[in-house]
MIZATI-644811 format. One record per residue: x, y, z of N, C-alpha, C in turn. Coordinates in steps of 0.2 Angstrom, whole numbers, plus 2048, in hexadecimal, padded with zeros to 3 digits. Example, Ala and Ser with C-alpha at 12.3 -4.5 7.8 and 13.67 -1.06 7.14 Angstrom:
MIZATI-644811
8427E482783E7EA8278427F0827;8407F58238447FB824840800827;
***
This chain:
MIZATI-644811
3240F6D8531E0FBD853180F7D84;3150FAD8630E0F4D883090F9D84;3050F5D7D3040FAD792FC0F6D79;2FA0F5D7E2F10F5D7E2EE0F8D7D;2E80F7D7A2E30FDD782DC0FBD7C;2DD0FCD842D80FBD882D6102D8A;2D2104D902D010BD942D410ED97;2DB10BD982E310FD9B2E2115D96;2E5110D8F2E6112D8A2E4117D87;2DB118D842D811DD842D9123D88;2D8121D912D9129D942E012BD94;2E5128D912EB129D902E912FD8C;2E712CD852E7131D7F2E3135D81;2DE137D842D913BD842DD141D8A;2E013ED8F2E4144D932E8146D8D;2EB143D892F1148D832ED14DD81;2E914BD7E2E414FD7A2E2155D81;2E0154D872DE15AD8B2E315DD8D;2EA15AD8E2EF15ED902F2162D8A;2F1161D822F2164D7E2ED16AD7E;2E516AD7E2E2170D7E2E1174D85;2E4173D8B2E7177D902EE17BD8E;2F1176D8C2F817CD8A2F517FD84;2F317FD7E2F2183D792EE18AD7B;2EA189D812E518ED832E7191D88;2EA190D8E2EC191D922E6197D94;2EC19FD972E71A2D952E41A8D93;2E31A5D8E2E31A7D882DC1ABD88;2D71AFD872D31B4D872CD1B1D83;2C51B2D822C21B0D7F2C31B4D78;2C51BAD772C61BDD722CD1BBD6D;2D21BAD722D81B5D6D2D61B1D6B;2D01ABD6E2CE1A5D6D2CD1A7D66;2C51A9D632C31A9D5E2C61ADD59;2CD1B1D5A2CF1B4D552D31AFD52;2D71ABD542DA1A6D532D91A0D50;2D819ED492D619AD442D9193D47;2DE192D472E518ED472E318AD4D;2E318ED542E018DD5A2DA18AD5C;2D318DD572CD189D572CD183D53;2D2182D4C2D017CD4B2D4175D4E;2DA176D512DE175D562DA171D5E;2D5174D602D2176D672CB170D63;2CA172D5F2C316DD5A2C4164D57;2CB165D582CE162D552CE15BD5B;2D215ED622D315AD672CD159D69;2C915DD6A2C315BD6C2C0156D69;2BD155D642BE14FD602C0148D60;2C714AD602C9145D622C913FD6A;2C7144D6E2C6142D742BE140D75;2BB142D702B5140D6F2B6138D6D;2BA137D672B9131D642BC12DD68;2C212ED6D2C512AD722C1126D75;2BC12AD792B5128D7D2B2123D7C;2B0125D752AD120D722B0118D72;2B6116D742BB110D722BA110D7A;2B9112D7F2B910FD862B510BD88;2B6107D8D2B0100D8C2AB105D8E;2A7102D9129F102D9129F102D99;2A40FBD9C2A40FBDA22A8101DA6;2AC102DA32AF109DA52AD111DA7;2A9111DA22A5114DA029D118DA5;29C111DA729610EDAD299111DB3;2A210DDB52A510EDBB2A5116DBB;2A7119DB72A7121DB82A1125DB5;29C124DB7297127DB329612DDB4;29A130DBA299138DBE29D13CDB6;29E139DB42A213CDAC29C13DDA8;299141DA4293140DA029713FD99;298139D9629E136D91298138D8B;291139D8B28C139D8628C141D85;28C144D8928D14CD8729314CD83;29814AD8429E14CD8129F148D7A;29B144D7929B141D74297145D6E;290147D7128B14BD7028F152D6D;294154D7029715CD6F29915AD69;29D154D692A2152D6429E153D5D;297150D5D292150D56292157D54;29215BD59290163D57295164D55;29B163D572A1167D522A2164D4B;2A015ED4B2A315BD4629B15BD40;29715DD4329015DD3E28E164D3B;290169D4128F16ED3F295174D3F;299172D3D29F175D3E2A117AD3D;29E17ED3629C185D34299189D38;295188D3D291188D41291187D4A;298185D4A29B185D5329A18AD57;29618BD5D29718FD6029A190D64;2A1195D642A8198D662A7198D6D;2A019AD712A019CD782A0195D7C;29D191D7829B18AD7A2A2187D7B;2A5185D752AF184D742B1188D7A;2B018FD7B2B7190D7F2B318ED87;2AD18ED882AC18CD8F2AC184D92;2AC17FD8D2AF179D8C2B717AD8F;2BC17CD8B2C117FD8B2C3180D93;2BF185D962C1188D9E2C0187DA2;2B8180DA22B517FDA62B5176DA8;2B2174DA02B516BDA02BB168D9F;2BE16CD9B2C4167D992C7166DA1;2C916CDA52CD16BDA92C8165DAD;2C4166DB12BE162DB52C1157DB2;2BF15ADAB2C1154DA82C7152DA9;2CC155DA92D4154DAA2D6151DB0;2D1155DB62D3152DBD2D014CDBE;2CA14BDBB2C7144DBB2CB13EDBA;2CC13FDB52CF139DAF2D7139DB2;2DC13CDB32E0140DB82E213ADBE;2DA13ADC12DC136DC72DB12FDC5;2D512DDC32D4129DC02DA122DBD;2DE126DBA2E4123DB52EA122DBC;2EA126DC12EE125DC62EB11FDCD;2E7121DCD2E2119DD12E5113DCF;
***
């Protein structure tokens, strides 16, 4: 098992993390969303995480795919993690139906190249 911690390996983990908040959300309603404690910190949670992953990708990598905007999702990251009491739910679930998957297909093919 080849256990490097290069740019493979990141969108490795960062697809886990998106394939996790696809199945948990599927589709699931703006109003289940925010009813469900468990789900939003779960959904906050992997988001996050795929923030911090970002972070750990080269610089060069980064460059080659820049059609990614890696600075806004790092950026989002700060807002959930600075203002947390203070998330706004509409913002989460439109991320949720709109980027994750966008990102999913990106990184998706990327990893299959």
């Amino acid at each position: 098992m080849d256990n490097t911690k290069d740019d493979k390996y990141y969108i490795n983990i960062i697809l886990e993390d998106i394939h996790k908040i696809l199945k948990y959300t599927g589709n699931i309603s703006y109003e289940e969303f925010i009813e469900d404690d468990q789900l939003i910190d779960a959904i906050l949670f992997r988001l996050i995480q795929i923030s911090e992953n970002i972070k750990k990708l080269s610089a060069s990598f980064k460059n080659e795919y820049n059609n990614i905007s890696w600075n806004d999702i790092i950026g989002f990251r700060n807002r959930i993690v600075h203002d947390y009491g203070k998330t706004d739910y509409t913002i989460v679930y439109e991320v949720i139906l709109n980027d994750i998957p966008k990102l999913n297909d990106v990184l998706s093919s990327i990893i299959l190249s």
